[in-house]
C-alpha positions as a Markdown table, in Angstrom:
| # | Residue | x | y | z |
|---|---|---|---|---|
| 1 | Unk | -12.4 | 23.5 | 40.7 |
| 2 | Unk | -10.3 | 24.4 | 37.8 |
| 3 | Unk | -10.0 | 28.5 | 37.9 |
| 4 | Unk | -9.4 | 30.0 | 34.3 |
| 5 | Unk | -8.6 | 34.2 | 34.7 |
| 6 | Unk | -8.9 | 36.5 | 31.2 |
| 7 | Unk | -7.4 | 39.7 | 31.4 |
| 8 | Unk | -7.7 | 41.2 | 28.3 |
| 9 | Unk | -10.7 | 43.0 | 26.1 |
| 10 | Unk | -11.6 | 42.9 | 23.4 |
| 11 | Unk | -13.7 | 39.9 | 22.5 |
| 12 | Unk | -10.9 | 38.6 | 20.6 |
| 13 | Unk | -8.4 | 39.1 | 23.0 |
| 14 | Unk | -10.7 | 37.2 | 25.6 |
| 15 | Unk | -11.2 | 34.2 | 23.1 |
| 16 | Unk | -6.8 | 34.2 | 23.1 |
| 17 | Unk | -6.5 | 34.2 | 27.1 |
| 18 | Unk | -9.0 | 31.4 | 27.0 |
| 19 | Unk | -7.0 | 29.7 | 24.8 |
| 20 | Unk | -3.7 | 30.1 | 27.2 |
| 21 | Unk | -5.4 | 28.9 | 29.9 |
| 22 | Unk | -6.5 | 26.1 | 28.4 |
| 23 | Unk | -3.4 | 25.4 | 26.1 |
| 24 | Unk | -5.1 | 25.0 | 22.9 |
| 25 | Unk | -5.4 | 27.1 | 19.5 |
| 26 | Unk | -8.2 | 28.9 | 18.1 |
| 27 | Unk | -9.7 | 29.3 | 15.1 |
| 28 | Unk | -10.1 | 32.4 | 12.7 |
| 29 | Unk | -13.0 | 33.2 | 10.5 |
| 30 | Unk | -12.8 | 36.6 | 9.4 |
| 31 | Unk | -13.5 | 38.3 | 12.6 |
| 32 | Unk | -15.1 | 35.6 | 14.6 |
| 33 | Unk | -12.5 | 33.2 | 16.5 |
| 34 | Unk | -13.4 | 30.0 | 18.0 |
| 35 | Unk | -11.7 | 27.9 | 20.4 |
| 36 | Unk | -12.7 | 24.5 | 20.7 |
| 37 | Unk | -12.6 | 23.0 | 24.5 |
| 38 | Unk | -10.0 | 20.6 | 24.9 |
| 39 | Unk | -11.1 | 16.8 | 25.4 |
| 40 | Unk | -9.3 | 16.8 | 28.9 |
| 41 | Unk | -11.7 | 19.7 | 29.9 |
| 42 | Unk | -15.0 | 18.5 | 28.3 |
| 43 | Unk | -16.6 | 19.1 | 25.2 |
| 44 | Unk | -17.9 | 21.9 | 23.0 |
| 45 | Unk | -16.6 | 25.3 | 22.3 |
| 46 | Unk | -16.5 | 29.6 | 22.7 |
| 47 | Unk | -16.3 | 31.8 | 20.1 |
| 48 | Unk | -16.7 | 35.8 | 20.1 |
| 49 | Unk | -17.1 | 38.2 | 17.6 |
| 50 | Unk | -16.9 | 42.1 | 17.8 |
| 51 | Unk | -18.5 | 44.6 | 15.4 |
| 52 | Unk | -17.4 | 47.3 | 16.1 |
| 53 | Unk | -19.5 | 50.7 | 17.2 |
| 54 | Unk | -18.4 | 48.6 | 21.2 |
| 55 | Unk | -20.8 | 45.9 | 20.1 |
| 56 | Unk | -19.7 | 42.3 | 20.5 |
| 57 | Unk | -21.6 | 39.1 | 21.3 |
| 58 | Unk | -19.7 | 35.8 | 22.8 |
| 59 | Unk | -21.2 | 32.4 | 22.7 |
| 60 | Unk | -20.5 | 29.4 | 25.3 |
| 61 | Unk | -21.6 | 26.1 | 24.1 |
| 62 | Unk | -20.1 | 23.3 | 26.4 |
| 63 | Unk | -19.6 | 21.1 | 29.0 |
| 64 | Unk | -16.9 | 20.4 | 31.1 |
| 65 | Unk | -15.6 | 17.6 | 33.0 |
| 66 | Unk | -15.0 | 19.6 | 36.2 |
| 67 | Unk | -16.3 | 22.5 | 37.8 |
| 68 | Unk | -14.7 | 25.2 | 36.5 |
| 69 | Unk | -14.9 | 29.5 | 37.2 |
| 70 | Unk | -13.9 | 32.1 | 34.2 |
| 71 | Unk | -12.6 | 35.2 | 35.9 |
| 72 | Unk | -12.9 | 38.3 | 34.0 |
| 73 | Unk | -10.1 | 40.9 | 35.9 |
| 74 | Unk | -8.5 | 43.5 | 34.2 |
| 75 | Unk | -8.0 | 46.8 | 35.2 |
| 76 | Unk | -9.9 | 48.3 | 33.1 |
| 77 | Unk | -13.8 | 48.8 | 32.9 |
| 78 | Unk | -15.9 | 46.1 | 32.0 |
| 79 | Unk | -18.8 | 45.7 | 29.2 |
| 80 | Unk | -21.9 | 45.9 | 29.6 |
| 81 | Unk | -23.4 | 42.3 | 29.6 |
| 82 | Unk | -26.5 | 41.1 | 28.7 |
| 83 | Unk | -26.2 | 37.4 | 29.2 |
| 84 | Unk | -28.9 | 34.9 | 27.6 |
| 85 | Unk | -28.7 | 30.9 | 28.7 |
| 86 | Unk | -31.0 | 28.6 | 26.5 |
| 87 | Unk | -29.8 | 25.4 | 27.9 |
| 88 | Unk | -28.7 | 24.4 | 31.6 |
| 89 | Unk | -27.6 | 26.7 | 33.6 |
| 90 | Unk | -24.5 | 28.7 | 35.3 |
| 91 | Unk | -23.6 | 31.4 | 38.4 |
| 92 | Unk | -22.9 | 34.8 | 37.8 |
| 93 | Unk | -20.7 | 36.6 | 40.6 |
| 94 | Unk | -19.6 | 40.2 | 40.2 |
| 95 | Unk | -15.5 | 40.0 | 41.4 |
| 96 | Unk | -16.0 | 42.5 | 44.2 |
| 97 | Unk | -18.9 | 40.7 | 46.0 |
| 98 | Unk | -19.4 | 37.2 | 47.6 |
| 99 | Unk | -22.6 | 36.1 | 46.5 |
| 100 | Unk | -23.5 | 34.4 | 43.4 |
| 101 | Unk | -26.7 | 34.5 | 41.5 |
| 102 | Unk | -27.7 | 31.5 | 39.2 |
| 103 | Unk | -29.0 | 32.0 | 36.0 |
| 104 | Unk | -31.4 | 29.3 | 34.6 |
| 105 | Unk | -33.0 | 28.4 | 31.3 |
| 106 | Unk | -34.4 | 30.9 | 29.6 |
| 107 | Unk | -33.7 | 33.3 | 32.1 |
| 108 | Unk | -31.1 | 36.2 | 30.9 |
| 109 | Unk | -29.6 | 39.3 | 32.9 |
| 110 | Unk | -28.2 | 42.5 | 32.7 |
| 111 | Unk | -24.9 | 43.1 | 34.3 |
| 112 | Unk | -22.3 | 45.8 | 35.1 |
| 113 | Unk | -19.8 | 46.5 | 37.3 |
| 114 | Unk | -19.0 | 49.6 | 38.5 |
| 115 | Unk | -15.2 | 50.7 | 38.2 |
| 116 | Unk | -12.7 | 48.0 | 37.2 |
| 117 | Unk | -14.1 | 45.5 | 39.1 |
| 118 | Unk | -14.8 | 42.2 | 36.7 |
| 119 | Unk | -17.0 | 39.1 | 36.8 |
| 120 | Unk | -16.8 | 35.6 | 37.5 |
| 121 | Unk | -18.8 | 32.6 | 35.6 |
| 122 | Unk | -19.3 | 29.8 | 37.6 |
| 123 | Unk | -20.0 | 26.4 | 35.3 |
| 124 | Unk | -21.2 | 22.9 | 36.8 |
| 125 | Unk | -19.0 | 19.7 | 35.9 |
| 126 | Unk | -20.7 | 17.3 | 33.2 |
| 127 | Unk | -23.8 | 20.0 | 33.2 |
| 128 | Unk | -24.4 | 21.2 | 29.1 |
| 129 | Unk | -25.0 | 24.8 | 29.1 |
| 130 | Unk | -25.3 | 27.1 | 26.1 |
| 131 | Unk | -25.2 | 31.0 | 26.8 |
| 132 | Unk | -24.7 | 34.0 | 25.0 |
| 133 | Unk | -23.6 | 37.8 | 25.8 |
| 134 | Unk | -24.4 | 40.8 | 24.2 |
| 135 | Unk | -21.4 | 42.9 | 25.2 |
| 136 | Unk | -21.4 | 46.4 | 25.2 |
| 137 | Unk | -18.8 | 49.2 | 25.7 |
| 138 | Unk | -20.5 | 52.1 | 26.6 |
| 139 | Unk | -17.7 | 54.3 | 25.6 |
| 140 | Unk | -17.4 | 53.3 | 21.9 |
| 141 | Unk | -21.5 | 52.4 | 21.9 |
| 142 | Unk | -22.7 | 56.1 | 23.3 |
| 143 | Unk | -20.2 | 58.0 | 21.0 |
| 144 | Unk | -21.8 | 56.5 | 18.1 |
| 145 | Unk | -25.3 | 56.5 | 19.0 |
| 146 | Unk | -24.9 | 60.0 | 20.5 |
| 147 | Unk | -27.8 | 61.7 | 18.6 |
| 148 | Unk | -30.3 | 58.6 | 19.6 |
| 149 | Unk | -29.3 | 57.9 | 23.0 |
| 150 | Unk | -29.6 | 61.7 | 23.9 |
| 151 | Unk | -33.5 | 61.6 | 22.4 |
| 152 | Unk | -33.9 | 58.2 | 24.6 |
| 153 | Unk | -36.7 | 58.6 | 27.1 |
| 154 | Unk | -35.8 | 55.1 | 28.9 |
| 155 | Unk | -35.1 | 53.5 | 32.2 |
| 156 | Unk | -32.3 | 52.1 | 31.0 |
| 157 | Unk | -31.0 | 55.5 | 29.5 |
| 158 | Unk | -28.5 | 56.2 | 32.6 |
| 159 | Unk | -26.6 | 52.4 | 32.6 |
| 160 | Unk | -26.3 | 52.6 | 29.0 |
| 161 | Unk | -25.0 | 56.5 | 29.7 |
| 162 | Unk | -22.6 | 55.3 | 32.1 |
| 163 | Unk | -19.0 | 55.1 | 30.6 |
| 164 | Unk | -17.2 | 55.6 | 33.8 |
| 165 | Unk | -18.9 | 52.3 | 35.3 |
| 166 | Unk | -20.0 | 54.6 | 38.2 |
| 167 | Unk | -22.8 | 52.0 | 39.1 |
| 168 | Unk | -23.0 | 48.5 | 39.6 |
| 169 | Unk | -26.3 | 47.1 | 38.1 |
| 170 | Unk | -27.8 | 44.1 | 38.0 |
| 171 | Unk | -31.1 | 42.7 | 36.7 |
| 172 | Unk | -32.8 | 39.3 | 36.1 |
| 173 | Unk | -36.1 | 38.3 | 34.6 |
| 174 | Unk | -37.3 | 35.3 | 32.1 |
| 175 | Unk | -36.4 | 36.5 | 28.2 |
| 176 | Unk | -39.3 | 37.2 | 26.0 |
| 177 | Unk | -40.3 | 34.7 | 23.1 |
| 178 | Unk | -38.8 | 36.9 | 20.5 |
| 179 | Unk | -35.7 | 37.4 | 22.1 |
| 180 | Unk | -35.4 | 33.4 | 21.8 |
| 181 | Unk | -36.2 | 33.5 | 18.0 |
| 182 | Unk | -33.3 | 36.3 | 17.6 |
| 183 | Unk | -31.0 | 33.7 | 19.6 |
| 184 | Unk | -31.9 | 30.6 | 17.5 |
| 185 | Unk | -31.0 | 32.6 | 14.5 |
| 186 | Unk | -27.8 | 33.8 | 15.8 |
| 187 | Unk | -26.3 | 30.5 | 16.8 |
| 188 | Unk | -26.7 | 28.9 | 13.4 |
| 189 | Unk | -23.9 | 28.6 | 11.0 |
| 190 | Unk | -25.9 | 28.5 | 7.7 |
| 191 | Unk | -24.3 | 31.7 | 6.4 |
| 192 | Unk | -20.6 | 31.8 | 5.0 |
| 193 | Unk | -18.3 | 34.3 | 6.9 |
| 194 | Unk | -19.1 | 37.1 | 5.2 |
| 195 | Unk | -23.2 | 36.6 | 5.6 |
| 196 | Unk | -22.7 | 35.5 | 8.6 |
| 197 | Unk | -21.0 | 38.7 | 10.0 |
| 198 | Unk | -23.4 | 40.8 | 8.7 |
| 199 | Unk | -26.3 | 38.9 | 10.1 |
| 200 | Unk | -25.1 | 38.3 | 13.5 |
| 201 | Unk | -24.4 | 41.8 | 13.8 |
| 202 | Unk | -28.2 | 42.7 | 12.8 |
| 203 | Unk | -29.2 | 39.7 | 15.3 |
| 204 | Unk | -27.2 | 41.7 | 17.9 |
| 205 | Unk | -28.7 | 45.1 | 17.4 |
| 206 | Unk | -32.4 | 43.5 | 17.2 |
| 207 | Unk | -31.8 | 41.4 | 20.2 |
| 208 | Unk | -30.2 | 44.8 | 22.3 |
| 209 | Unk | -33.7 | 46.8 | 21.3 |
| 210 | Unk | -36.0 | 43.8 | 22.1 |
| 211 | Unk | -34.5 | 43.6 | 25.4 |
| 212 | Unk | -34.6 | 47.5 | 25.9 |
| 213 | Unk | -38.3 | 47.3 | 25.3 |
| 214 | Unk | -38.2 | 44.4 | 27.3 |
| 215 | Unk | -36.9 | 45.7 | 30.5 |
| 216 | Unk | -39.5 | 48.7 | 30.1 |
| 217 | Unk | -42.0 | 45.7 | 30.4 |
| 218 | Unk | -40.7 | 43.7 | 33.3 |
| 219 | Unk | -40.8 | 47.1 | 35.4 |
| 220 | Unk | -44.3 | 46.7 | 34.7 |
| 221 | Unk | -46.8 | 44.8 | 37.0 |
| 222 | Unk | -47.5 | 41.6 | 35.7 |
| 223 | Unk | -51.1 | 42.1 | 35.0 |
| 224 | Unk | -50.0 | 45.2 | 33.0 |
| 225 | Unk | -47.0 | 43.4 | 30.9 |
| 226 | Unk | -47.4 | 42.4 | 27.3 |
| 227 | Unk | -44.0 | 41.1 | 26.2 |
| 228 | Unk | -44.5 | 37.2 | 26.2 |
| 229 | Unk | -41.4 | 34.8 | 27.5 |
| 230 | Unk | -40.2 | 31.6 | 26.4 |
| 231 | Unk | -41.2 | 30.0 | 29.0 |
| 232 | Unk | -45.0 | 31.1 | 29.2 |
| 233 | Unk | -44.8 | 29.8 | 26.0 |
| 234 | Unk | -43.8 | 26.6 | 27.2 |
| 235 | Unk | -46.1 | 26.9 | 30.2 |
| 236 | Unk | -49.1 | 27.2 | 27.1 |
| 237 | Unk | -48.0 | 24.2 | 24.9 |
| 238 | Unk | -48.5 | 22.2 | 28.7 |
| 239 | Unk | -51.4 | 24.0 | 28.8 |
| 240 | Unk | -53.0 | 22.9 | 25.8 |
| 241 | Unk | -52.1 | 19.2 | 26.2 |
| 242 | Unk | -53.6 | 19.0 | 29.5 |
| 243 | Unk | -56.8 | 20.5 | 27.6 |
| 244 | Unk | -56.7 | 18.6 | 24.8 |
| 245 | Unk | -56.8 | 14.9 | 27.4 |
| 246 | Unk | -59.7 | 16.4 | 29.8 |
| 247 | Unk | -62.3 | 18.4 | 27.3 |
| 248 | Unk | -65.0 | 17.2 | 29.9 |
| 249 | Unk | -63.7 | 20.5 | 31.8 |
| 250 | Unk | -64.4 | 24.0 | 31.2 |
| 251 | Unk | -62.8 | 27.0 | 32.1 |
| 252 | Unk | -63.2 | 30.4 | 31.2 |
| 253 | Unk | -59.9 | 32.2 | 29.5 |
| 254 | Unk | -59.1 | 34.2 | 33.2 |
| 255 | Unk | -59.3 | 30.8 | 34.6 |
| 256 | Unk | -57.1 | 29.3 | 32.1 |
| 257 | Unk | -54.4 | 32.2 | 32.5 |
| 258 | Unk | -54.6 | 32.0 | 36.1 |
| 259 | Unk | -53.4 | 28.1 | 36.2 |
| 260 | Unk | -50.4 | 29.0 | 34.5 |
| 261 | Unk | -49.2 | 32.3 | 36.2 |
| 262 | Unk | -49.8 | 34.7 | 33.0 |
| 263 | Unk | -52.5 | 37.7 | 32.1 |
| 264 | Unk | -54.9 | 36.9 | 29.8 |
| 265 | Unk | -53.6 | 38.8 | 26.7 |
| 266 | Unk | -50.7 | 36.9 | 27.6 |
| 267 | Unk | -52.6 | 33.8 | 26.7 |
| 268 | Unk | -54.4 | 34.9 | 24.0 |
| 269 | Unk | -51.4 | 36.1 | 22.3 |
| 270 | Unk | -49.2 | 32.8 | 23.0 |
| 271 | Unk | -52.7 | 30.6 | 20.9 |
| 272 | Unk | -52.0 | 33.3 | 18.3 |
| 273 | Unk | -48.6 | 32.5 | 17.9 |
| 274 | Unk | -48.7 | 28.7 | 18.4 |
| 275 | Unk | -51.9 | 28.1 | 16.9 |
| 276 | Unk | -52.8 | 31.6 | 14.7 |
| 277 | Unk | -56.6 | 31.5 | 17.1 |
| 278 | Unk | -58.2 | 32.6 | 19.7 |
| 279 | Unk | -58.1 | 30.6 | 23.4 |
| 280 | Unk | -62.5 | 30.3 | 22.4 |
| 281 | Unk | -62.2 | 29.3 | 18.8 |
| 282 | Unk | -58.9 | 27.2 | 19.5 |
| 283 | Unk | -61.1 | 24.9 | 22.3 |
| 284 | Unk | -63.9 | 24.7 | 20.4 |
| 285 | Unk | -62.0 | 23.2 | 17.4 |
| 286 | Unk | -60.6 | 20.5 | 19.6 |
| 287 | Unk | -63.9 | 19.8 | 21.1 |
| 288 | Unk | -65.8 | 19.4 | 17.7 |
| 289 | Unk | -63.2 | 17.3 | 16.3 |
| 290 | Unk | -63.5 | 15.3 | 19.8 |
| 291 | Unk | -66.9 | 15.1 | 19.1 |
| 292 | Unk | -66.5 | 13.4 | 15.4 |
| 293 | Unk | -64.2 | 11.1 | 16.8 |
| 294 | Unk | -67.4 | 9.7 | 19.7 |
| 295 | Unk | -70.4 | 10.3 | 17.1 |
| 296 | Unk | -68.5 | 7.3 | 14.8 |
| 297 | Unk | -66.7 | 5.2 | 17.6 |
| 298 | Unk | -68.6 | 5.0 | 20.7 |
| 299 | Unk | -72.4 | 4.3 | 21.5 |
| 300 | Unk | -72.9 | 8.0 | 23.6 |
| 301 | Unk | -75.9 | 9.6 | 23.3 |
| 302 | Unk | -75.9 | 13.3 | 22.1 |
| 303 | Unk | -76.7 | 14.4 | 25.4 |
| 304 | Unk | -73.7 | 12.5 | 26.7 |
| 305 | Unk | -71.2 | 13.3 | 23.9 |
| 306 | Unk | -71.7 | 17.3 | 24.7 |
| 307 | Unk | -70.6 | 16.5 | 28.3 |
| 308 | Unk | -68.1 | 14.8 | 27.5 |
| 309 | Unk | -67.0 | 17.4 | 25.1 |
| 310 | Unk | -67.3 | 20.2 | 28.3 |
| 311 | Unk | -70.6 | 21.6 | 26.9 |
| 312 | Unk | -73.7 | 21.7 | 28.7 |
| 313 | Unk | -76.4 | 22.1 | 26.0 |
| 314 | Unk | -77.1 | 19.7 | 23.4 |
| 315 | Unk | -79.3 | 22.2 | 21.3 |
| 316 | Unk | -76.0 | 24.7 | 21.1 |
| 317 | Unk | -73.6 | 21.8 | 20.4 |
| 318 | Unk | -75.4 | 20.7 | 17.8 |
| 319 | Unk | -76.1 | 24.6 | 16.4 |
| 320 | Unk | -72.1 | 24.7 | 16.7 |
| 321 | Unk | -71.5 | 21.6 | 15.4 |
| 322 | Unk | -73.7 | 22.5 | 12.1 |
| 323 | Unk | -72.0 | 25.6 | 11.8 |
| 324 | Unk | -68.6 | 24.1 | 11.5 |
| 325 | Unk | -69.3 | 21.1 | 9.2 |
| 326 | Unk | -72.6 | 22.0 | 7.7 |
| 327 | Unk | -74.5 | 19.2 | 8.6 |
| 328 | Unk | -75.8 | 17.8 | 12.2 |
| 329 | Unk | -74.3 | 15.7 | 14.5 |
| 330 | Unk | -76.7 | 12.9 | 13.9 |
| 331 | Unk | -76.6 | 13.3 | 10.4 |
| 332 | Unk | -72.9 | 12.7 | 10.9 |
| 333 | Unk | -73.2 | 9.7 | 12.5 |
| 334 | Unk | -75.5 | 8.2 | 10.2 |
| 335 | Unk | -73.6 | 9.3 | 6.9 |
| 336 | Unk | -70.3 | 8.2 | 8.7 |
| 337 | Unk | -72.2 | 4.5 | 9.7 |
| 338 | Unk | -73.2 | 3.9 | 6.3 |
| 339 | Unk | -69.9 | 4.6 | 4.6 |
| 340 | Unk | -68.5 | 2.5 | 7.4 |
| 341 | Unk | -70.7 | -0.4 | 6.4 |
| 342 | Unk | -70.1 | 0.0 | 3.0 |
| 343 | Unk | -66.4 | -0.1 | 3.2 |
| 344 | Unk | -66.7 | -3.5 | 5.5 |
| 345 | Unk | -68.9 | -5.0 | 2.8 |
């Protein structure tokens, strides 16, 4: 276990004690500073930027050849961390208590602790992980946003509110699907220095009010949230595949929400992003277009097709299927037969 300890704030301060400990340089663009990980440590790199108005965001993309713990202690208080991880996984440990919690993909979590006690991140030899953290101080952040934060009618209104680091706070949940578009963004480097300061420092402001709308949601029950996560997302696309292999089997929408652990707006809202239709409209497209496919290359029967295709009544597949193309299904096959002949001729 290699044990690295930074004692400093702020971001750029953190990316230099990184650099000590692991007796390398770092590297300077305007106000962002990279360190790139040694070979004899692994691979990959850190690099922090702060924006001022206590905002700051630092990114871990690496992998390292042995497990190794970053400690944060200074005697000072701590940021306020919102930590995001789109790739592999790591342990969080706040420095004054024993127990560690992991934090997996797509998972994020809100962290602070309370006087000037630090953190510890915990990274698994030859394991890729890629992580980023918001990082707030409170002082500087609540002095600038005085006027808004006093109007804020929030849960999170008394953390945020806390500049003495009275409280140690911790919270977990899955990160929503915008939050994952906001971190895809930020950890591009299409922009030059200057284009890129300015837009990571938007990304970090939209990605602090998505999760503060977000954490309003989670507190909700889960029949009653509407924020959707990367991986229900995931969980739809899976979804959809298994559908699209067995249309022989129908389900109603609840149904369909149910087998993947989400509500059914949920679901309807994830087809509307991935497929800009309804969970109805969306099946029925793949079962007509089944249905083209068996009218020209199999021998079924009607009747048989609109099993096959999960319907039950020939008459209505046939009114759908009319509807859709303008023509029947049997005038299909005939008109798709002769063409058929005539190209083989």
């Amino acid at each position: 276990m290699k044990d690295l300890y930074v004692k400093s704030l702020p971001l750029k301060d953190v990316i230099l004690d990184l650099a000590k400990e692991f007796n390398c340089g770092i590297i300077e663009h305007c106000d962002e500073f990279v360190l790139e990980i040694p070979k004899e440590y692994g691979e990959g790199f850190v690099r922090g930027i702060n924006f001022g108005k206590g905002l700051g965001v630092i990114e871990y993309n690496c992998t390292f050849n042995e497990d190794l713990q970053i400690h944060f202690s200074i005697s000072k208080i701590h940021p306020l961390k919102f930590i995001f991880c789109s790739e592999g996984s790591i342990k969080h440990c706040f420095e004054e208590l024993e127990k560690a919690s992991t934090i997996e993909k797509y998972q994020n979590v809100l962290v602070a602790s309370s006087a000037f006690n630090g953190h510890i991140l915990h990274f698994e030899k030859n394991k890729k992980v890629h992580i980023n953290s918001l990082e707030i101080n409170r002082r500087e952040f609540t002095r600038y946003y005085s006027c808004s934060l006093t109007k804020l009618d929030h849960p999170l209104k008394p953390l945020l509110g806390d500049i003495k680091a009275t409280k140690l706070f911790y919270y977990q949940g899955n990160y929503s699907l915008q939050t994952a578009d906001i971190i895809t963004e930020m950890n591009t480097d299409l922009f030059s220095d200057f284009l890129r300061a300015i837009k990571l420092e938007s990304k970090a402001l939209e990605i602090l009010a998505v999760q503060i709308e977000q954490y309003a949601d989670d507190l909700r029950l889960t029949k009653n949230q509407s924020v959707l996560r990367k991986w229900e997302i995931e969980k739809i696309v899976q979804l959809t595949e298994n559908i699209r292999k067995d249309l022989s089997v129908s389900k109603t929408v609840k149904e369909l929400a149910d087998s993947i652990g989400v509500n059914i707006n949920k679901l309807q809202g994830g087809f509307k992003y991935l497929y800009n239709d309804t969970v109805n409209n969306y099946i029925q497209s793949l079962r007509l277009e089944k249905a083209k496919d068996l009218l020209i290359n199999s021998d079924f029967s009607i009747g048989e097709i609109t099993e096959k295709i999960g319907l039950t009544n020939p008459s209505y597949f046939s009114k759908v299927f009319k509807e859709k193309y303008n023509i029947t299904p049997n005038q299909y096959r005939q008109g798709r037969t002769s063409i058929n002949e005539l190209e083989d001729s």
